[in-house]
MARLO-599675 format. One record per residue (C-alpha): z, y negated, x; residue in three letters. Coordinates in Angstrom, 2 decimals. Last residue first. Layout:
<nodes>
@zz->Z yy->Y xx->X rest->ALA
...
</nodes>
This chain:
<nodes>
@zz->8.40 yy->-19.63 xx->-7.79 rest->UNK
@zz->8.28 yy->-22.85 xx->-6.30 rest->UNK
@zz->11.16 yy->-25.64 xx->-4.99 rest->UNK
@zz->10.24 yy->-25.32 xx->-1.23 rest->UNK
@zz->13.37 yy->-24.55 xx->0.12 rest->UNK
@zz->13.93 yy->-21.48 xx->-2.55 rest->UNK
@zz->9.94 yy->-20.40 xx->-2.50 rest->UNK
@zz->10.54 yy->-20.15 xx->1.20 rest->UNK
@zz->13.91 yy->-17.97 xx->1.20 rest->UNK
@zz->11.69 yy->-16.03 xx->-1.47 rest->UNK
@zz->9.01 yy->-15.22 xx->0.33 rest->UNK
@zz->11.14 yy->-14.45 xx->3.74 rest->UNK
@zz->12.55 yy->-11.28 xx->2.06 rest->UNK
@zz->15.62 yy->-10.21 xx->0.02 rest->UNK
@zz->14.67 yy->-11.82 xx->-3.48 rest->UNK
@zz->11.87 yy->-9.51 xx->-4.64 rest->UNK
@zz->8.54 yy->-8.90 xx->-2.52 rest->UNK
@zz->5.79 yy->-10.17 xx->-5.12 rest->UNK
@zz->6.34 yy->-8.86 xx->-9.14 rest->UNK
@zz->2.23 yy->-8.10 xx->-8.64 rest->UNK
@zz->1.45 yy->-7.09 xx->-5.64 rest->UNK
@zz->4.26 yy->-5.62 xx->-4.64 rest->UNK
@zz->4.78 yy->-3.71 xx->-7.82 rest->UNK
@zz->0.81 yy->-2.16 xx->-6.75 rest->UNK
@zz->1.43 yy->-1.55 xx->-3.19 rest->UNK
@zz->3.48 yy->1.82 xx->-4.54 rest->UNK
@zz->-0.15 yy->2.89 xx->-6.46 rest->UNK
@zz->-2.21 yy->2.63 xx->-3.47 rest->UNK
@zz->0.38 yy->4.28 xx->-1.44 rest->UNK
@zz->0.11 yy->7.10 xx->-3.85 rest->UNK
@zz->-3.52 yy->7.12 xx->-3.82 rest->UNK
@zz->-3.65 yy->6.83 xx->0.02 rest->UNK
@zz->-1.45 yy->10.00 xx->0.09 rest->UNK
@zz->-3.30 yy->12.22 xx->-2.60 rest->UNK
@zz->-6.74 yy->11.52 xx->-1.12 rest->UNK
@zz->-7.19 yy->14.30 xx->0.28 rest->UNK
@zz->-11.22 yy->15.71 xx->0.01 rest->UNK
@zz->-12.60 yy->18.73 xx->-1.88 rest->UNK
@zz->-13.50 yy->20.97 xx->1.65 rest->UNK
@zz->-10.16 yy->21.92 xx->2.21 rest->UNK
@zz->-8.89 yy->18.37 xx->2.87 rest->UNK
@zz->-5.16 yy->18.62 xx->3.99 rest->UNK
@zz->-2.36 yy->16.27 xx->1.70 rest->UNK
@zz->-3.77 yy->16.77 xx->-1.76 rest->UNK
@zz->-5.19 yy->15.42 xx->-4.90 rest->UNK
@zz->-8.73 yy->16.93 xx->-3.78 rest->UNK
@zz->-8.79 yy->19.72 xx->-5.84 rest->UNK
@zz->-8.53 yy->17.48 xx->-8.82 rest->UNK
@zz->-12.00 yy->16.54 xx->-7.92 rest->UNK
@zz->-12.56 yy->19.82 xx->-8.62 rest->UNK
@zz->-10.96 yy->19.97 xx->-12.24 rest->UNK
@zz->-12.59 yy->16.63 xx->-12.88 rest->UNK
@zz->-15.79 yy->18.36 xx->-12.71 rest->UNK
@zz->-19.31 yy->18.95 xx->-10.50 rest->UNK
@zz->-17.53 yy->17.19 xx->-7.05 rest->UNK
@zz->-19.24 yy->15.88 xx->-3.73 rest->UNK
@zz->-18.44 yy->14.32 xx->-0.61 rest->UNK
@zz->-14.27 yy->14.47 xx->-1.59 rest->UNK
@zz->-12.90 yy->11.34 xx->-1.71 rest->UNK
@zz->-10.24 yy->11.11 xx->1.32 rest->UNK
@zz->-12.54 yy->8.99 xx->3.96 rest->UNK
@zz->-15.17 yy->6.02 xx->2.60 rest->UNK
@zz->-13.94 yy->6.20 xx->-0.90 rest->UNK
@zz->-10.17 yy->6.70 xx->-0.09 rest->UNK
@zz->-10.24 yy->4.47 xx->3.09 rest->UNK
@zz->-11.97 yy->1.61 xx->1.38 rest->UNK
@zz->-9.80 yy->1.42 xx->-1.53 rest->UNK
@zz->-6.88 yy->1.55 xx->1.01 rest->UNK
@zz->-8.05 yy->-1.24 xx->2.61 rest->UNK
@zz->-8.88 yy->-3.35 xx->-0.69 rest->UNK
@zz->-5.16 yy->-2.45 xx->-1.44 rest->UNK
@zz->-4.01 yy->-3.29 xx->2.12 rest->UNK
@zz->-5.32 yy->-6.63 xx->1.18 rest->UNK
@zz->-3.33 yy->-7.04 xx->-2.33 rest->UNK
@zz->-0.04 yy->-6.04 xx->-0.61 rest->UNK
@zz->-0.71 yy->-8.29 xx->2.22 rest->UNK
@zz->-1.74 yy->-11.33 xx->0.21 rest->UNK
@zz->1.22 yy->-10.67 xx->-2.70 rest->UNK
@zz->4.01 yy->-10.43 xx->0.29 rest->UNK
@zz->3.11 yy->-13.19 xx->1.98 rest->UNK
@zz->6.27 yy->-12.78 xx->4.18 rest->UNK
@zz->8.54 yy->-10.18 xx->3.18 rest->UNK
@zz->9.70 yy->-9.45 xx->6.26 rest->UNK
@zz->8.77 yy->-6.04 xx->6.76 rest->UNK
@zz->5.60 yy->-6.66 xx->4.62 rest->UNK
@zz->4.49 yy->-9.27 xx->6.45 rest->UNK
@zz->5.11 yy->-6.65 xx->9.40 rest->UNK
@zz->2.87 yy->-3.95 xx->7.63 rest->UNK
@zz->0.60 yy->-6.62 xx->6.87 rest->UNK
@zz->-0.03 yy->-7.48 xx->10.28 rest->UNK
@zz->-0.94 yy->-3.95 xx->11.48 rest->UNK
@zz->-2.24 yy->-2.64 xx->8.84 rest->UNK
@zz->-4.78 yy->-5.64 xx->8.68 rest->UNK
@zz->-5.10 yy->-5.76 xx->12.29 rest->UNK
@zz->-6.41 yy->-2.39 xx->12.85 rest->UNK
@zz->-8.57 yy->-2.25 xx->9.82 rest->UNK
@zz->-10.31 yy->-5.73 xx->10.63 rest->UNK
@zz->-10.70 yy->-4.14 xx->14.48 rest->UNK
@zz->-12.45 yy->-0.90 xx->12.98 rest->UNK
@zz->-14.50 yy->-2.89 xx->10.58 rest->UNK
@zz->-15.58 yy->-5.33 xx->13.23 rest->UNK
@zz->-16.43 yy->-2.25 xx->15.74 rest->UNK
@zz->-18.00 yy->-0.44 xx->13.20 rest->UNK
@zz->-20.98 yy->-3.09 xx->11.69 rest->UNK
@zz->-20.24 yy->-4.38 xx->8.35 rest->UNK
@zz->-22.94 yy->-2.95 xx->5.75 rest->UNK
@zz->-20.84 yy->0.09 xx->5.16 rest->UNK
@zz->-18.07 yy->-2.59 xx->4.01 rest->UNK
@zz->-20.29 yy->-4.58 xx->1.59 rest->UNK
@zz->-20.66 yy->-1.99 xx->-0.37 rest->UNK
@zz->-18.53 yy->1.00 xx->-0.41 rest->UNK
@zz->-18.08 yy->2.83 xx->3.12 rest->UNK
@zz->-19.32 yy->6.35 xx->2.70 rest->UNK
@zz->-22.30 yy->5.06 xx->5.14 rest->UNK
@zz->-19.19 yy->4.21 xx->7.39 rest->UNK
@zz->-18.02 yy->7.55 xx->7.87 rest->UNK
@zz->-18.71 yy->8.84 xx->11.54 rest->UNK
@zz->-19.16 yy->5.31 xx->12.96 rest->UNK
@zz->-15.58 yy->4.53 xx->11.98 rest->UNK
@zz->-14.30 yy->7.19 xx->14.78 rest->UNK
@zz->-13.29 yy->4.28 xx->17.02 rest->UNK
@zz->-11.02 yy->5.23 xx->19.44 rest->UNK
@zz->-7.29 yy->5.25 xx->19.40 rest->UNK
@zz->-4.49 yy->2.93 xx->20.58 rest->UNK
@zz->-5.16 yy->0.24 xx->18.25 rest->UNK
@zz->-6.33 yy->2.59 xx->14.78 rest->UNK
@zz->-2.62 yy->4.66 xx->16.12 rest->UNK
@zz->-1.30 yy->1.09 xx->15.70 rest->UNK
@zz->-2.25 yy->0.30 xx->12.50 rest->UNK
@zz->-1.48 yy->3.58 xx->11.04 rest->UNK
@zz->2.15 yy->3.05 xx->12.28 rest->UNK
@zz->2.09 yy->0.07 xx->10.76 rest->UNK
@zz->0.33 yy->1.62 xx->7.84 rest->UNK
@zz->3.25 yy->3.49 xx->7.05 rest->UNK
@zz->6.12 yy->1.97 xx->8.42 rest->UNK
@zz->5.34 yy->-1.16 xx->6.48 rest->UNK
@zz->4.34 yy->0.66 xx->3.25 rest->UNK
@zz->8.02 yy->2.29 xx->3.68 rest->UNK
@zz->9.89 yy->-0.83 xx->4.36 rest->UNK
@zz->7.98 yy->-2.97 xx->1.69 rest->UNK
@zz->8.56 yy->0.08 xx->-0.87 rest->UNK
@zz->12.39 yy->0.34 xx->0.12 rest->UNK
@zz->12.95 yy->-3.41 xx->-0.60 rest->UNK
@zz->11.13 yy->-3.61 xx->-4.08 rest->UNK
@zz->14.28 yy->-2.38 xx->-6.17 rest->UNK
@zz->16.81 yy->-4.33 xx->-3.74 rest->UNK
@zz->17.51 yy->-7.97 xx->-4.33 rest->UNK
@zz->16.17 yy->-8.61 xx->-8.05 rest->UNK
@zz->17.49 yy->-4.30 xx->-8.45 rest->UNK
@zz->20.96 yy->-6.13 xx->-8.29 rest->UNK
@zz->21.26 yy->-8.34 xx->-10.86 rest->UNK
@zz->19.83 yy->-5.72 xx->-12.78 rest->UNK
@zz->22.54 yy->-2.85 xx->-11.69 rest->UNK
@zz->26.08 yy->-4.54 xx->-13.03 rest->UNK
@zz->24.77 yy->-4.79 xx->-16.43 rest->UNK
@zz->23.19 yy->-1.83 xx->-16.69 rest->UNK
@zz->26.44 yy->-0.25 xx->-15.43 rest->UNK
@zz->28.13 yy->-3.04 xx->-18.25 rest->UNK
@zz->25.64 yy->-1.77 xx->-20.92 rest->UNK
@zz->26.23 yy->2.28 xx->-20.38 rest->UNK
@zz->30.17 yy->1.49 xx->-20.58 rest->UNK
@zz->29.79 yy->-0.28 xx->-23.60 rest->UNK
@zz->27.43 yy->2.13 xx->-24.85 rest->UNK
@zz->29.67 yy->5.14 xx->-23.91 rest->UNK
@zz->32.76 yy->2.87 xx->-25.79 rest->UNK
@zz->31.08 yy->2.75 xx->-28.55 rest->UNK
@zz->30.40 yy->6.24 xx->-29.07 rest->UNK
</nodes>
């Protein structure tokens, strides 16, 4: 038994050191593919915000289309490559947050719902009639370590927080 625990401690051991470099790193790289790429289908595309902003929540169905459509745009854009990087990690992770917020109430929530059971309905990937808002959710909840722990030690944060002396 002893030596399972001592073999259990040193792969635990071994893995920590590790997971400072590399647990956040596939997160950044698939939130930056993800809204890149949803970034620049916003840039090549036309504006269909008209269609839902009165779903917007307050103040964003007060912003007028083309400013919401170009703020959504750039957003994904840019933070999808600070996310790359690992530059401003916390900022772009908390602002595609907000984003995402938006995009479930004013696009994925279903337009109405009696019970939890339906709105259940609506944790999935097509909308059939009770919403989707399965994906954004998820990527809503994988921003959330970024956010918080920042974007680990392999990314452009923490080369600057190195040279300049702060956490």
């Amino acid at each position: 038994m002893n030596a399972l625990i001592n073999a259990w401690n040193r792969t635990v051991g071994a893995l920590e050191p590790a997971g400072d470099w590399v647990a956040l790193l596939p997160i950044r790289l698939l939130m930056a593919w993800e809204y890149g790429r949803a970034g620049m289908m916003k840039l090549n595309g036309t504006n269909w915000f008209a269609n839902v902003q009165d779903n917007f929540p307050f103040p964003f169905n007060v912003v007028p289309v083309e400013i919401s459509w170009f703020l959504a745009t750039w957003f994904e854009i840019l933070g999808a490559i600070g996310l790359l990087l690992g530059l401003f990690t916390r900022f772009w992770a908390a602002s595609l947050v907000v984003l995402t917020i938006v995009a479930i109430g004013g696009v994925h929530w279903p337009a109405e719902w009696d019970s939890l059971a339906e709105l259940w309905k609506g944790y999935t990937v097509t909308d059939k009639g009770f919403g989707n808002f399965r994906i954004p959710l998820l990527f809503l909840v994988m921003l959330l370590p970024l956010v918080f722990m920042g974007a680990g030690k392999l990314s452009l944060d923490s080369v600057l927080a190195r040279r300049f002396g702060s956490r």
